[in-house]
C-alpha positions, 0 to 999 in steps of 0.5 A: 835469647830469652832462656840464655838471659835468664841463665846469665841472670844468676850472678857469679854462677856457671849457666847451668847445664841444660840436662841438669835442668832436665833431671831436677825437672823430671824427679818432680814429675815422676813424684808428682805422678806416682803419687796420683796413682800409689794410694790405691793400693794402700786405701784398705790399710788406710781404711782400717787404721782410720776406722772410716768406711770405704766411700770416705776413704776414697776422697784420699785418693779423689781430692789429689787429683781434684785439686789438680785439674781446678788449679792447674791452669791458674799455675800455668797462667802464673809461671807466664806472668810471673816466673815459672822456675819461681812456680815450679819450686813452689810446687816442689815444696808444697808438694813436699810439706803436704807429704810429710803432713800425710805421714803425720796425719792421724784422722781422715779429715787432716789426710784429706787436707793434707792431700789437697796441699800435695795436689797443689803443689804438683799441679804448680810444678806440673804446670811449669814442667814441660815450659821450663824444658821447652824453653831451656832445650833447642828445638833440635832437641826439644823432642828428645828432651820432653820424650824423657819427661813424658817416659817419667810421667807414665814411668809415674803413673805405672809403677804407683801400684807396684812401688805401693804394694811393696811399701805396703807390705813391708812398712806402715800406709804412712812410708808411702808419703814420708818416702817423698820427704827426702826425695822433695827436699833433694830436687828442691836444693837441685832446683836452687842450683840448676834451674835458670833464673826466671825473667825479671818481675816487671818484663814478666808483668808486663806481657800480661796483655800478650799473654791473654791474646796468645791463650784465645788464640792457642784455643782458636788453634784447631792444630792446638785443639786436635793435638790435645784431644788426641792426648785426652783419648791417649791417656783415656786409654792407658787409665781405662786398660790400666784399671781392667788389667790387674782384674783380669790377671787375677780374677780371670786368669787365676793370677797372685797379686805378685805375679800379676805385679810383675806381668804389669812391669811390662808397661813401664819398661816398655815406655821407658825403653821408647820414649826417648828414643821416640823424642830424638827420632821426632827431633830428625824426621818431625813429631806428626810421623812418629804420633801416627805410627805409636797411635797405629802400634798403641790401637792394634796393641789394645786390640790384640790384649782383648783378644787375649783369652783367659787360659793365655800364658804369662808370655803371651800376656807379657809380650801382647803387653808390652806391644801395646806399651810401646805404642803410648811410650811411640806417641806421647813424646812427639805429641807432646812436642806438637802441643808445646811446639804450638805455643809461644814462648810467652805461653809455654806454662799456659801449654804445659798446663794444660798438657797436664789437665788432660793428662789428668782428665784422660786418666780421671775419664779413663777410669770411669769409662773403663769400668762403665764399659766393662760391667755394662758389657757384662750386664747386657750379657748376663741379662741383669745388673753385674758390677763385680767378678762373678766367681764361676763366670769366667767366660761373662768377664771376658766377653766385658773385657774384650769388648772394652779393648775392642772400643778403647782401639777404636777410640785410640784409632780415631786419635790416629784419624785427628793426628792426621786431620792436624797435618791437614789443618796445619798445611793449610794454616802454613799455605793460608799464611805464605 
């Protein structure tokens, strides 16, 4: 096999275990995702030490995330020709020396080109991740395997506001970037002795043709397609409920930053209990039966959050909490099996890079559709134009935020809808081949 030459490529050198493999992959994915979402908490620091004003700040946060849907795509295409081992400790790399310059950074124009560097870096190692791990584990135990990358994944993307906020609060905005330096250097040297070797220059180079012929016909794939939308309005989902959560635990409920801190620990303790295990169950039983049932878990979760009320106690807010959770952490590994299981194994970067566009798209949309539903809600109902906590009104927040949940489970519910339209689709493809 492709992989086991590659392996066997590396003179004088045992092959390398494949969990091994996994584990350098999966410190980089977890970095790369955490510090998409870590900064925000650190914005208003930030904001002072720089003497900028608030929109110009928070191109720190937008520039990260900019930079990663445009390249992106162009790395994933590159890791297929080229070597996506060679891609993916690029990214590391970057992604480490664009830290340390956003440590070292002392105006707004050098932290936002710093910035830039570290969106460069982990779109090339995003884009790579998930095709090295596809291509090194057996489809046994694929699902497994990309269950833990993905858990790390939203592990990342949960835990930045609380890892920030203790950063912040004990050290300067800085240490959250530097804290990154050791830890790149470290899965960097990982990467050195555990990654396989990538394919020779030439054979790479030379599929360049093949690989432009699979991508148009991934694209055509309407399985490919529906598995991705499904993903989109997955992390749609988790960027909108993430955004509203600390708001309603503080401004409604009545809440401290620290203890809304530790109620929102619910999410990725969820997520990391269950997408393990819902890989290894999609590795017996296929991925399309546990996608539908996290999907189903996921839409009723939301549902039942927005119904929570503003008196609602802090168990009842955990567990309601952690029932959503679970649904995303049931869905997210086997989806993205479906997804990398589509494509070939000379387009394995191309997928992997675009499961991280959407990833990002969902979470950039998420954001941004969340709010527009919150305080457009709340505008309607207030008879005028309301975009923040009115103090005094609890009940005009809570009427936006139910109403947001409410839409959010429809949504997660249509993504039910198109799993299922998929098992269709791919029935007929398999009837239309044999």
């Amino acid at each position: 096999m492709r992989t086991v030459a590659r392996m066997e490529g590396r003179s004088n050198k045992t092959a390398p275990s494949k969990w091994a493999v996994l584990f350098t992959i999966v410190i980089m994915s977890f970095m790369s995702t955490l510090d998409g979402s870590v900064v925000n908490v650190a914005l208003p620091a930030m904001q002072r030490e720089l003497a900028v004003t608030a929109a110009d700040i928070q191109w720190v946060s937008s520039v990260y995330l900019l930079v990663c849907c445009a390249t992106v795509l162009v790395f994933g295409q590159l890791g297929d020709r080229l070597g996506k081992v060679k891609f993916f400790q690029l990214g590391v790399a970057l992604f480490t020396v664009g830290s340390l310059l956003c440590g070292m950074a002392t105006s707004l124009p050098a932290l936002i080109a710093a910035r830039a560097l570290q969106g460069t870096g982990a779109a090339s190692a995003m884009a790579n991740n998930m095709g090295i791990v596809t291509e090194v584990f057996p489809a046994s135990e694929r699902g497994r395997a990309l269950g833990i990358v993905s858990t790390f994944v939203s592990l990342g993307l949960m835990c930045g506001p609380v890892l920030g906020g203790i950063l912040v609060a004990a050290f300067p905005w800085e240490s959250i970037f530097l804290i990154n330096v050791p830890v790149g250097v470290a899965a960097l040297l990982a990467g050195m002795k555990f990654l396989p070797a990538d394919a020779p220059a030439s054979a790479a180079a030379s599929s360049g043709t093949s690989n432009l012929r699979g991508i148009v016909n991934l694209l055509r794939n309407p399985a490919f397609v529906l598995n991705l939308v499904t993903m989109f309005i997955c992390f749609f989902a988790v960027g909108s409920t993430e955004l509203i959560l600390p708001f309603y635990l503080q401004d409604a409920c009545g809440y401290t930053p620290d203890v809304a801190g530790v109620l929102l620990t619910s999410i990725p303790l969820a997520m990391a209990v269950v997408g393990p295990v819902a890989g290894a169950v999609s590795d017996r039983v296929g991925s399309t039966g546990p996608c539908l049932v996290g999907l189903v878990i996921y839409a009723v979760g939301i549902a039942f959050v927005g119904m929570l009320s503003a008196d609602a106690t802090a168990v009842r807010i955990y567990i309601t909490v952690v029932v959503m959770s679970l649904g995303t952490g049931m869905f997210q590994a086997p989806n993205n099996s479906l997804v990398m299981g589509s494509a070939g194994q000379e387009n394995l970067g191309f997928a992997g890079s675009m499961v991280a566009l959407v990833r990002y798209l969902g979470m950039a949309v998420g954001t941004t559709g969340g709010t527009a539903l919150l305080y457009g809600r709340m505008s309607e109902l207030a008879g005028r134009s309301v975009t923040s906590f009115v103090p005094g009104e609890v009940e005009l927040f809570m009427g936006g935020f139910s109403f947001t949940f409410f839409v959010i489970a429809a949504l997660v519910a249509v993504g039910a809808v198109l799993t299922i339209a998929g098992v269709a689709v791919r029935r007929a493809q398999r009837g239309h081949l044999s």
